[in-house]
ZALUMVEX-177063 format. One record per residue (C-alpha): residue in one letter; x, y, z. Coordinates in pm, whole numbers, padded with zeros to 5 digits, always signed. Layout:
N
AXYZ/...
end
This chain:
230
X+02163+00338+00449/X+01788+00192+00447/X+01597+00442+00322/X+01236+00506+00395/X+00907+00609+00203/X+00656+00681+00453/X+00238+00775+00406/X-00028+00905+00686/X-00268+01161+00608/X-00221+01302+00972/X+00108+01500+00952/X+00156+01545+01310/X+00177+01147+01283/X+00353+01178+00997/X+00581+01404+01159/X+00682+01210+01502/X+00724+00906+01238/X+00975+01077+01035/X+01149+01252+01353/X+01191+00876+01526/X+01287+00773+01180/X+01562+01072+01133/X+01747+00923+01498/X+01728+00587+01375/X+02128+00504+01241/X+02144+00401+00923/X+01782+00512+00834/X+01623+00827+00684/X+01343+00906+00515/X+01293+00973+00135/X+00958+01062+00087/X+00714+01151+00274/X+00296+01148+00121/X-00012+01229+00281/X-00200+00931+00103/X-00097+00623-00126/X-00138+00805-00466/X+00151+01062-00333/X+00387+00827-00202/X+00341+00598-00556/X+00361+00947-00807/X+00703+00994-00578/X+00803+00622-00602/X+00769+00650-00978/X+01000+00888-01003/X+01273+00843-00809/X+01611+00682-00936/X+01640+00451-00604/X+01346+00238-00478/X+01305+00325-00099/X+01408-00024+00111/X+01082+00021+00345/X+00708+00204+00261/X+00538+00261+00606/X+00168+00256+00541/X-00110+00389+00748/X-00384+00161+00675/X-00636+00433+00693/X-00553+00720+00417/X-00789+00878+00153/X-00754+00876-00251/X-00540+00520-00210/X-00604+00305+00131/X-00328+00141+00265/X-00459-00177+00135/X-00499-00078-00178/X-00127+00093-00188/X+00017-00215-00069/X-00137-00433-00304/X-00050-00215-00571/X+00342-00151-00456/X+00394-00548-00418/X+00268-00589-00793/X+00478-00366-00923/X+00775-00277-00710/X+00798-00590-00493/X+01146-00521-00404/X+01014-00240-00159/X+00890-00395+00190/X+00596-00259+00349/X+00575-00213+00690/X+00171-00124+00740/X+00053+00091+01086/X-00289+00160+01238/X-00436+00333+01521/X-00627-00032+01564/X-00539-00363+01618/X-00822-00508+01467/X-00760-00885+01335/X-00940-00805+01004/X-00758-00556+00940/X-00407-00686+01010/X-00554-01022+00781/X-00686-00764+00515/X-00290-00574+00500/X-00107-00870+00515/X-00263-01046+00235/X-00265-00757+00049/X+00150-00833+00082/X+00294-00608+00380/X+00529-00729+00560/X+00452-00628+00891/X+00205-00413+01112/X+00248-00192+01396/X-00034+00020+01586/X+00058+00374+01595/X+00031+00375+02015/X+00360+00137+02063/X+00559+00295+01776/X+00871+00393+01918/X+01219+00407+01766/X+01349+00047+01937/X+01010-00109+01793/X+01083+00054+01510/X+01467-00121+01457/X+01328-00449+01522/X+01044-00430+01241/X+01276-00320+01002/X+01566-00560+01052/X+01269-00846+01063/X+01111-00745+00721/X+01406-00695+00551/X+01558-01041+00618/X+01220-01182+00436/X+00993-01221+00799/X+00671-01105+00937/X+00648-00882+01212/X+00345-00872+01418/X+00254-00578+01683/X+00298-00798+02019/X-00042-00627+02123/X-00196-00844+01812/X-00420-01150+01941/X-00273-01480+01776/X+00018-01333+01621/X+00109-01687+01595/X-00161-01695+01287/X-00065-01405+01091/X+00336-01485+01097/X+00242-01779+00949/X+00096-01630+00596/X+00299-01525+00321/X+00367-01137+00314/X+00393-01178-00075/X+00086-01286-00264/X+00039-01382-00637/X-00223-01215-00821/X-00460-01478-00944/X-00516-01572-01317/X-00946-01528-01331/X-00973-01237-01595/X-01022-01280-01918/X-00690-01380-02085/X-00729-01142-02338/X-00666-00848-02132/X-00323-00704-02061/X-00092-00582-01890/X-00166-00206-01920/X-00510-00277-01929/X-00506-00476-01578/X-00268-00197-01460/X-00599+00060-01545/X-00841-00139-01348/X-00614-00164-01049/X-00546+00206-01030/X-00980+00228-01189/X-01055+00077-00839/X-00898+00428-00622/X-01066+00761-00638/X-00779+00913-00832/X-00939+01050-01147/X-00832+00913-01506/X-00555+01224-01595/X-00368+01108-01253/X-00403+00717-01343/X-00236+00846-01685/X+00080+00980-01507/X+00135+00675-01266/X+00102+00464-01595/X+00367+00686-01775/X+00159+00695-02000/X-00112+00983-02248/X-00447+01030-02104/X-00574+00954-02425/X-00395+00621-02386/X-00645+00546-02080/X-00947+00640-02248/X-00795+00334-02507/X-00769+00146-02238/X-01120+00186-02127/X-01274+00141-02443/X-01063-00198-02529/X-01182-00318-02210/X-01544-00223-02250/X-01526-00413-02562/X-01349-00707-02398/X-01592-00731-02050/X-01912-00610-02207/X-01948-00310-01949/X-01735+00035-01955/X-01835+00207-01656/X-01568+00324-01349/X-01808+00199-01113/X-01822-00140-01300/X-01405-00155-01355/X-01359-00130-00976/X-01629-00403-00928/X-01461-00662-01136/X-01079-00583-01026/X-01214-00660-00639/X-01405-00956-00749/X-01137-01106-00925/X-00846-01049-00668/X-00668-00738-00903/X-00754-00504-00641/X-00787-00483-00299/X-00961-00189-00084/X-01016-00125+00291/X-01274+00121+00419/X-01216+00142+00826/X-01376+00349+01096/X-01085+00643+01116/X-00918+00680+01409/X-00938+01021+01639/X-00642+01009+01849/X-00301+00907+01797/X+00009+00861+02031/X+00368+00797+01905/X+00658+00727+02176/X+00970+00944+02127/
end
């Protein structure tokens, strides 16, 4: 059984997702989120990583960009399969080296399309919407990307943790629990780091973790219509 963490902020999307999902043998759904902050708090605590996190690139709090960057640091086991009400180039670049897997645009998703993206992503491939322009391109990258080593060497782990999750709109108590860790722990983190870069301020953190490839956000024109195939 593959099971499946799925996130759109539209839940009669979300819905017709989960229903084609729930038909689909040998698949089911474990959580369900209406942004990336839910479906990571959930992923934190469960006992069994979810096989598959569908994405819609498009979500408040945590973008799909930013959630996939952030699941492929940390739980890279987990493929993610990322979905869009556009088939933009940019934006199936900007998900893909951000580490999914695969992209889909939420018009074509049916449950058949559905089987093949998941059997493709889970044997280690790339699968492209076939309505994508020079699919041919994006196969060709690597789904999983290595965070490059341009901050200051002195910073660590937990601290690079803070300005990935610094560089969302989630506020400093809810960075606390996906760290596992006090709140007063963060405000450490802060100040060790404001010491370390020279600067303290959120605004400045979420600078620095985009210019120096620790985060990575996406800010797209939201869709106003949606179709899914049943």
């Amino acid at each position: 059984m593959h099971t499946i963490a799925l996130a759109d902020n539209y839940p009669p999307i979300r819905g017709s997702i989960s229903s084609l999902i729930t038909n689909l043998p040998g698949h089911a759904v474990s959580i369900e989120a209406d942004n990336g902050y839910q479906l990571v708090k959930q992923i934190c605590c469960l006992n069994k990583l979810p096989a598959i996190a569908i994405l819609d690139v498009q979500m408040p709090v945590m973008d799909g960009v930013y959630t996939t960057h952030f699941l492929t640091s940390h739980y890279p086991a987990i493929k993610v399969l990322a979905i869009s009400c556009h088939n933009h180039p940019d934006m199936v670049m900007d998900i893909l080296s951000a580490g999914a897997s695969g992209f889909l645009v939420k018009d074509n998703l049916s449950g058949r399309l559905l089987l093949k993206a998941f059997a493709a992503i889970l044997s280690g491939n790339t699968f492209i919407d076939e309505t994508i322009n020079n699919q041919e391109t994006f196969l060709s990258l690597t789904s999983r990307t290595t965070l490059p080593n341009t901050w200051h060497s002195d910073i660590t782990e937990k601290e690079k943790k803070f300005l990935q999750l610094s560089a969302t709109s989630i506020s400093y108590d809810q960075i606390a629990g996906l760290m596992n860790v006090a709140e007063a722990s963060v405000y450490n983190y802060q100040k060790s780091l404001k010491e370390k870069l020279g600067f303290g301020s959120r605004h400045e953190f979420m600078a620095y973790a985009i210019q120096h490839g620790i985060a990575k956000i996406a800010n797209y024109t939201k869709c106003t219509h949606h179709h899914i195939n049943q």
